[in-house]
C-alpha positions as CSV (number, residue, x, y, z in Angstrom):
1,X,0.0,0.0,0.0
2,X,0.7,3.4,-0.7
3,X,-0.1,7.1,0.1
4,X,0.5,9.7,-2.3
5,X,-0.2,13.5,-2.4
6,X,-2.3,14.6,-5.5
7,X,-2.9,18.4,-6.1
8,X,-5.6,20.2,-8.3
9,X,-4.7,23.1,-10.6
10,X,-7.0,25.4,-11.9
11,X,-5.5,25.8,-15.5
12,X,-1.9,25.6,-14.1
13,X,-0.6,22.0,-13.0
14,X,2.0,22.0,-15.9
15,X,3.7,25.1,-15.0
16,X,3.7,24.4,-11.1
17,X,5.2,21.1,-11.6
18,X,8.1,22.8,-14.1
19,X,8.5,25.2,-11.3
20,X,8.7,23.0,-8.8
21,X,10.8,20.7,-10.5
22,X,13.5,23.9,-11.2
23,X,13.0,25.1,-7.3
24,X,12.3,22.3,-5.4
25,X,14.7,19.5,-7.6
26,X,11.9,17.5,-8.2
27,X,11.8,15.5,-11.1
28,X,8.6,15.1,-13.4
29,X,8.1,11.3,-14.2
30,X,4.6,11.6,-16.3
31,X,2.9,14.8,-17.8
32,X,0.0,13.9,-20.2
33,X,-2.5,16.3,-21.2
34,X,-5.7,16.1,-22.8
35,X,-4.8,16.5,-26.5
36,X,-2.7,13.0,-26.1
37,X,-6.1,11.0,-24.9
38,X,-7.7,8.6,-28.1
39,X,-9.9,9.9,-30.7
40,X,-13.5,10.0,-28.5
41,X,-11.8,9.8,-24.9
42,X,-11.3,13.9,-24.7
43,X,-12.7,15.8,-21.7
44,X,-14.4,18.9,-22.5
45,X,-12.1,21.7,-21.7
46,X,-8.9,22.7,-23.0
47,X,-6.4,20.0,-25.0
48,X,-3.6,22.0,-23.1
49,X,-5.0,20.9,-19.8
50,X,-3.1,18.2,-17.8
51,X,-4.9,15.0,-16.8
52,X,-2.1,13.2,-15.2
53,X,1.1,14.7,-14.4
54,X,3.7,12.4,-11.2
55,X,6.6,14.1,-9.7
56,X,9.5,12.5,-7.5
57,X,10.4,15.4,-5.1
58,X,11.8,15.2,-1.8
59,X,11.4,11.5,-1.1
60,X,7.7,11.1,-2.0
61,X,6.2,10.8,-5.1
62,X,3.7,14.1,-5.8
63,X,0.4,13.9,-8.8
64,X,-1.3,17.2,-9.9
65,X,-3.9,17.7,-12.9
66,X,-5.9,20.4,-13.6
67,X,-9.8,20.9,-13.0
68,X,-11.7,23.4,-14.8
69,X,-11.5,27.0,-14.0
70,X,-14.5,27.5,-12.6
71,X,-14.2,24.2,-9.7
72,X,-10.9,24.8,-8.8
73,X,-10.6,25.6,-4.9
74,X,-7.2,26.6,-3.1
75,X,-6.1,23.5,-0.8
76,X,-7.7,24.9,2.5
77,X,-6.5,22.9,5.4
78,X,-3.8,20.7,4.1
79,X,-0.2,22.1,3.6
80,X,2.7,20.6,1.8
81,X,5.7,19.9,4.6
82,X,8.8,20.2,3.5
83,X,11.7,19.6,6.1
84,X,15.1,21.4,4.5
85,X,18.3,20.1,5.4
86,X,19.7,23.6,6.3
87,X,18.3,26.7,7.6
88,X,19.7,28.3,4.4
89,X,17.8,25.7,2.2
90,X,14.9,26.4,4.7
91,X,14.8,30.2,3.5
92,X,16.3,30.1,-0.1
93,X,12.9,27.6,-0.7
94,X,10.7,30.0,1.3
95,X,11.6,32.8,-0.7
96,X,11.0,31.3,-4.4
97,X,7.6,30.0,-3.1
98,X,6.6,33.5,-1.6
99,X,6.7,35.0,-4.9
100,X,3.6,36.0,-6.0
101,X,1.8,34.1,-3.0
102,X,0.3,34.9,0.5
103,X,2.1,34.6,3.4
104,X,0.5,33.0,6.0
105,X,3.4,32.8,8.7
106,X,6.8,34.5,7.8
107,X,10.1,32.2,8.0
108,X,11.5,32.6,11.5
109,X,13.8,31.2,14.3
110,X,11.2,29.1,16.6
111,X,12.1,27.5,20.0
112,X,11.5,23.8,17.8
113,X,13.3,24.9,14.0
114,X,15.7,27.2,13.0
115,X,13.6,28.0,10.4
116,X,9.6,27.7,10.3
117,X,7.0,29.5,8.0
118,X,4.1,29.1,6.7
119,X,2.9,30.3,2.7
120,X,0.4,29.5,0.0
121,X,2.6,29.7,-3.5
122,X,1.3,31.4,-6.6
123,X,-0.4,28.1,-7.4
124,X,-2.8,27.6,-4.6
125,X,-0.9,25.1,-2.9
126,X,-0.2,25.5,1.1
127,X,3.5,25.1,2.4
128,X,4.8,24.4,5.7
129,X,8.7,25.1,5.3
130,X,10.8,24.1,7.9
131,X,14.4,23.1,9.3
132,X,14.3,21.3,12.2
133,X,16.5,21.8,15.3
134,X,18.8,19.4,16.0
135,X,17.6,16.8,19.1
């Protein structure tokens, strides 16, 4: 058995998976988008839009697609927890996923991480960014 994390786009799952893969060093295994279904299998929508797309990144395997404009909903109360290996990597990741998103809880020193924040990204998706102190 296995648990995976799978994220809805709302038009956008290509480019958030580029950009993660580029910022993140993830590494996109599967990207298939409509326009690459059989004749008479196509979802209404656009051809561009991603049905499937898989990404190795940080240990766990991550799936996105994109829903139609109109149904896509920001992940609420789930976040993305990614555990840097350095209080440097802990910032230099907060900082590329900040732009063009909403702070929620800025990087900072904590009495449990060097580094702890808290962000939605550009894309909708909800990060908890931390570097852990050592035990």
């Amino acid at each position: 058995m296995k648990l995976y994390t799978h994220l809805n786009f709302g038009g956008n799952c290509e480019e958030a998976f580029r950009f993660y893969e580029e910022h993140l060093g993830g590494t996109i295994t599967m990207m298939m988008k409509a326009s690459e279904l059989p004749p008479g299998m196509k979802p209404p929508g656009p051809t561009n839009a991603v049905i499937h797309a898989r990404m190795q990144i940080a240990g766990v395997e991550l799936i996105g697609n994109d829903v139609p404009p109109e149904h896509f909903k920001p992940v609420r109360s789930s976040y993305l927890y990614l555990a840097a290996g350095s209080s440097e990597e802990a910032s230099r990741i907060y900082e590329i996923l900040e732009e063009g998103g909403t702070v929620s809880m800025p990087i900072s020193e904590t009495f449990f991480a060097t580094k702890f924040g808290q962000l939605r990204d550009r894309f909708g998706t909800l990060w908890t960014i931390i570097h852990e102190r050592p035990r």
